[in-house]
Each structure stands twice: as structure tokens, then as C-alpha cells.
C-alpha positions as CSV (number, residue, x, y, z in Angstrom):
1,X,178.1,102.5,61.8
2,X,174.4,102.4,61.5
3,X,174.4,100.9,58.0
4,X,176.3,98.7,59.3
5,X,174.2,97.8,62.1
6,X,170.9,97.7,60.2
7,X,172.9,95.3,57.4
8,X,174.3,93.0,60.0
9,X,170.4,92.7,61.4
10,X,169.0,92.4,58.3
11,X,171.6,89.5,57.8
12,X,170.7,87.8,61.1
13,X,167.4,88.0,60.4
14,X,167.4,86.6,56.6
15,X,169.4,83.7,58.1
16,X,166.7,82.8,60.6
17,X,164.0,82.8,57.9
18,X,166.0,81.1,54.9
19,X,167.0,78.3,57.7
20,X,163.4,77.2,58.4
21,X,162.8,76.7,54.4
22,X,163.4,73.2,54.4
23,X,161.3,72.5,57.5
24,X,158.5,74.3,56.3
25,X,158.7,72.3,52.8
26,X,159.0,69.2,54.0
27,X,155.9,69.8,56.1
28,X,154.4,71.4,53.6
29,X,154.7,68.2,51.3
30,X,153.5,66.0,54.5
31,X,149.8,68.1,54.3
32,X,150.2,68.0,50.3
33,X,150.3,64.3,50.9
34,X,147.6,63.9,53.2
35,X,145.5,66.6,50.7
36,X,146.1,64.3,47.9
37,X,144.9,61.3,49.8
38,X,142.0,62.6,50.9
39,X,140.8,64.2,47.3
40,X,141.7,60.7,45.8
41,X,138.8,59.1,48.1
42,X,136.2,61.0,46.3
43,X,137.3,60.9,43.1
44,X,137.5,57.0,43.0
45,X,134.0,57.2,44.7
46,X,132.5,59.4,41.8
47,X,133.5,57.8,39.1
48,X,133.3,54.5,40.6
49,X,129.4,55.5,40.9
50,X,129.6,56.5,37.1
51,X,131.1,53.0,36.2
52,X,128.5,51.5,37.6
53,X,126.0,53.4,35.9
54,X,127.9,53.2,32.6
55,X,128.9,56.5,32.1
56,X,132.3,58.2,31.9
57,X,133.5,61.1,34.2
58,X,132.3,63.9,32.1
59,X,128.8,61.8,31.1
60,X,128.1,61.7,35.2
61,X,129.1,65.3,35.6
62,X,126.6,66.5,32.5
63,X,123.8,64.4,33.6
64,X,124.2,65.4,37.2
65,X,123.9,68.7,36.0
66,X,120.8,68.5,34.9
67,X,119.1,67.7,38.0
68,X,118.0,71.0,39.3
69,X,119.6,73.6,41.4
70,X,121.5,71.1,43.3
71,X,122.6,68.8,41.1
72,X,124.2,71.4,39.1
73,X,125.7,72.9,42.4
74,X,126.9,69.6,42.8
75,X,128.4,69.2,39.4
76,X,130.1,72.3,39.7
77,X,132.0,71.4,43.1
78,X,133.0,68.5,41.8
79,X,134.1,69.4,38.9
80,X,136.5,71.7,41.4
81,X,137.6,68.7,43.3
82,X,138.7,67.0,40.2
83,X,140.5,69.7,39.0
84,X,142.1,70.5,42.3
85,X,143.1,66.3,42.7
86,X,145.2,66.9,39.4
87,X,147.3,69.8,40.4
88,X,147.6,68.7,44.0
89,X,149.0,65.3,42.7
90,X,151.4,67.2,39.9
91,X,152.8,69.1,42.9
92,X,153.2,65.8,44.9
93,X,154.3,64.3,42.0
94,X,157.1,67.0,41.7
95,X,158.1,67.4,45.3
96,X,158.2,64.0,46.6
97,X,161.4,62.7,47.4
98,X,163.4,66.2,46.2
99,X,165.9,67.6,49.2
100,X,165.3,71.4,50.1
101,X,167.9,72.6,47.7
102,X,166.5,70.7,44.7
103,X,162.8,72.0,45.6
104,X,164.2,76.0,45.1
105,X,163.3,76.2,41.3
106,X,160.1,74.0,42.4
107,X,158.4,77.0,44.9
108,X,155.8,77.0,41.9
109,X,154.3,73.9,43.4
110,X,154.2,75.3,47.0
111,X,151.1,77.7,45.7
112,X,148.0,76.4,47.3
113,X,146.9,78.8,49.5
114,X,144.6,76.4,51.6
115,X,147.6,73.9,52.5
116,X,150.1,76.6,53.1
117,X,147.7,78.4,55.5
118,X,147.4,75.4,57.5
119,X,151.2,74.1,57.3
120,X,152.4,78.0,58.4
121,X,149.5,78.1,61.5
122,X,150.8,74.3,63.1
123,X,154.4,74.8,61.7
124,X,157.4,75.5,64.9
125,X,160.4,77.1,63.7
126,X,163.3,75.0,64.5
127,X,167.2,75.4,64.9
128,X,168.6,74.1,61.2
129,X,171.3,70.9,62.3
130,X,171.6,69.7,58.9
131,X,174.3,71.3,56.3
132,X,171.4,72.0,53.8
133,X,170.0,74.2,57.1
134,X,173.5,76.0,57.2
135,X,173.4,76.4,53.5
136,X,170.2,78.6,53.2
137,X,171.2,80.2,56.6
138,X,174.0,81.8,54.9
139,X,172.4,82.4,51.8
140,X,169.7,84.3,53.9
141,X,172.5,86.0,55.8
142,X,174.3,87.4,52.7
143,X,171.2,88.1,50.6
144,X,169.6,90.4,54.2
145,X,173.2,92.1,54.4
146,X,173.4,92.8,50.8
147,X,169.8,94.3,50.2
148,X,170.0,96.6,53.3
149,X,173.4,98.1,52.7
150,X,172.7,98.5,48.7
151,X,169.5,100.7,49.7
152,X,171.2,102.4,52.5
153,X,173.9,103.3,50.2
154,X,171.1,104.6,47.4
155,X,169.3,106.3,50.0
156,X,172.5,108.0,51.7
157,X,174.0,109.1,48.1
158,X,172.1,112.7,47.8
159,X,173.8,113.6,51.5
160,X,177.6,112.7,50.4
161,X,179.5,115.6,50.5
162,X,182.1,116.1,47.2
163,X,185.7,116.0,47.8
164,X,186.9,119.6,46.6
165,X,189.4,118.9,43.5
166,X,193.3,119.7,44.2
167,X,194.2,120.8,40.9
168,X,197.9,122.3,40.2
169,X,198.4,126.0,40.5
170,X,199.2,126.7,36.7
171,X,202.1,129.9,37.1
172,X,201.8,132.6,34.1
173,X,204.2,132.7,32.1
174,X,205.8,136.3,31.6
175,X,208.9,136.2,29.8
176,X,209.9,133.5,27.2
177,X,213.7,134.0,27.0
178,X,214.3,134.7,23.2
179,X,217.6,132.6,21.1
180,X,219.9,135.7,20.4
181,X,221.0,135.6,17.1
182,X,224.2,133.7,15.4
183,X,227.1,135.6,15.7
184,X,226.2,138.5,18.5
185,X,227.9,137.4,22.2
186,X,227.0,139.6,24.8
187,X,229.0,142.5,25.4
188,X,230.9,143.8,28.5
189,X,229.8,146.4,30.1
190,X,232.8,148.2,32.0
191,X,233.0,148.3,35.4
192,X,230.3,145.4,35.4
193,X,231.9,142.5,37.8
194,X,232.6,139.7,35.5
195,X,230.2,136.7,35.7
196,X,230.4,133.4,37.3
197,X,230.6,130.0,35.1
198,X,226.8,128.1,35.3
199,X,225.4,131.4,36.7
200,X,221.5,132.1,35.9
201,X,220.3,135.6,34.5
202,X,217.5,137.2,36.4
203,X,214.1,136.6,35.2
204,X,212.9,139.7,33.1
205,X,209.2,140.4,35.1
């Protein structure tokens, strides 16, 4: 009974938090969105200040590296901003438009810390009405059942108790009746009573 209760809570409890995964990706892609958009701004404004200078991307960044302790500060953050404006737009890139159930092999994308922080501190877990809600709620359901009463099985093995074997009482055998040879009936003892048809000799023990 208590496996059975712990399983059935671990199910309810991997249904609530499956259920809010397509809730919490689709606002998740909202804030990678917005990320996107906002990282786009100053890359444009870079290298638009390096076009007009007449120097490429990487040009700008090496001769903005050479202007002292803060222009090679500078450099270096946005050197991180680029960098950071192509994976954020490969993720976008990836995740846009997918349903929940297509973005499951695409949680690879969901990896930036900075935007999950803030999607998890203004996200509201919701009741799932769609049928891709009542999809991962049952997944969740069978996967919390499964997993508690697989290690409460493992961890309750050492305290089963053996069923006792009920093997068959094996009787000795003390006389093997031996073929009496061709030729020699048995003889009539006198004053023996004479012996029934189909009846059994004793058992020599």
C-alpha cells in the first residue's frame, strides 16, 4: 500500500510539471524573441559604425582593441554580444513556429540560463486545456509512477522473505521384488488358506 501511495503521488505530481512544458516553452520562446531583438539593435549599430569607417566587423573589433584599457574591455564585451546574437538567433531560428511536442528533441535550444531565469521568475503555472497539455500530463503521470515504484521495488528487494520450497517426499526403496525364475511356481504350503485371484503379497520390509 505505501508503494502504491508514493507511486500514485509521484504520478500526480510528474503530471502537473510535464503539463506546464508547453506553457513554459512558448514563453520561453516569447523572451528568446524579445532577447534576439534587442541584441540585433547593437549589432547593426556596430558594424553600421564600422561601415562607415570602412572597416569590417573583425577590423573595428581589433582596432578598438587597441585603445587602452577600455577599448579593449569594450572589444571584449562585444565580441560576447556578437557571439551571443548568433546562438540566440539559431535557437529562435529552431524554435519558432514548432508545437510543444516537436520542441522535445529541441530542449538543447532552451539553455540560456539568463532567459530561463527570467521566463521561470514571471512564468504562472496554468491548468493544460489543449490535447498536447493532456499528452505530456500523462506522460509525466506514467514516467512519476514508473520511477517511484521501480526504486521502491529495488529498495524493498533485500527485505522479501523466500518462499520455502515444497519439494516431494522421495520414499526409500527397501525391497525390489526379484523375477523368479522360468519354470519354478510357488509351492503350497499345507494348511495355508488358498489365495485370492488379483491379491497383492506383503511387502518384504
Amino acid at each position: 500500500m505505501i508503494i502504491r501511495a508514493l507511486a500514485l503521488a509521484a504520478g500526480i505530481a510528474g503530471a502537473a510539471g510535464f503539463s506546464q512544458f508547453p506553457e513554459f516553452t512558448q514563453q520561453y520562446v516569447q523572451r528568446l524573441g524579445g532577447a534576439v531583438d534587442e541584441l540585433a539593435r547593437s549589432v547593426e549599430a556596430f558594424d553600421r559604425d564600422a561601415a562607415a569607417l570602412g572597416l569590417d566587423r573583425e577590423a573595428a573589433l581589433a582596432q578598438l582593441a587597441t585603445g587602452g584599457a577600455f577599448g579593449a574591455a569594450r572589444a571584449e564585451t562585444m565580441r560576447e554580444t556578437l557571439t551571443r546574437h548568433a546562438r540566440l538567433s539559431g535557437d529562435l531560428a529552431a524554435l519558432e513556429g514548432k508545437s510543444a511536442l516537436s520542441r522535445v528533441p529541441l530542449v538543447a535550444h532552451f539553455a540560456d540560463p539568463e532567459i530561463a531565469e527570467r521566463t521561470w521568475q514571471a512564468y504562472r503555472p496554468g491548468v493544460p486545456m489543449t490535447a498536447e497539455g493532456a499528452i505530456f500530463a500523462g506522460s509525466g503521470f506514467v514516467s512519476g509512477w514508473l520511477a517511484v515504484a521501480f526504486l521502491m521495488s529495488l529498495l524493498s528487494l533485500p527485505f522479501r522473505r523466500r518462499p520455502r520450497g515444497r519439494g516431494r517426499r522421495v520414499e526409500p526403496v527397501l525391497h525390489r521384488p526379484t523375477q523368479a525364475p522360468r519354470g519354478h511356481g510357488l509351492r503350497a504350503v499345507r494348511g495355508a488358506a488358498p489365495a485370492r485371484a488379483g491379491a497383492r503379497l506383503p511387502r518384504d520390509i
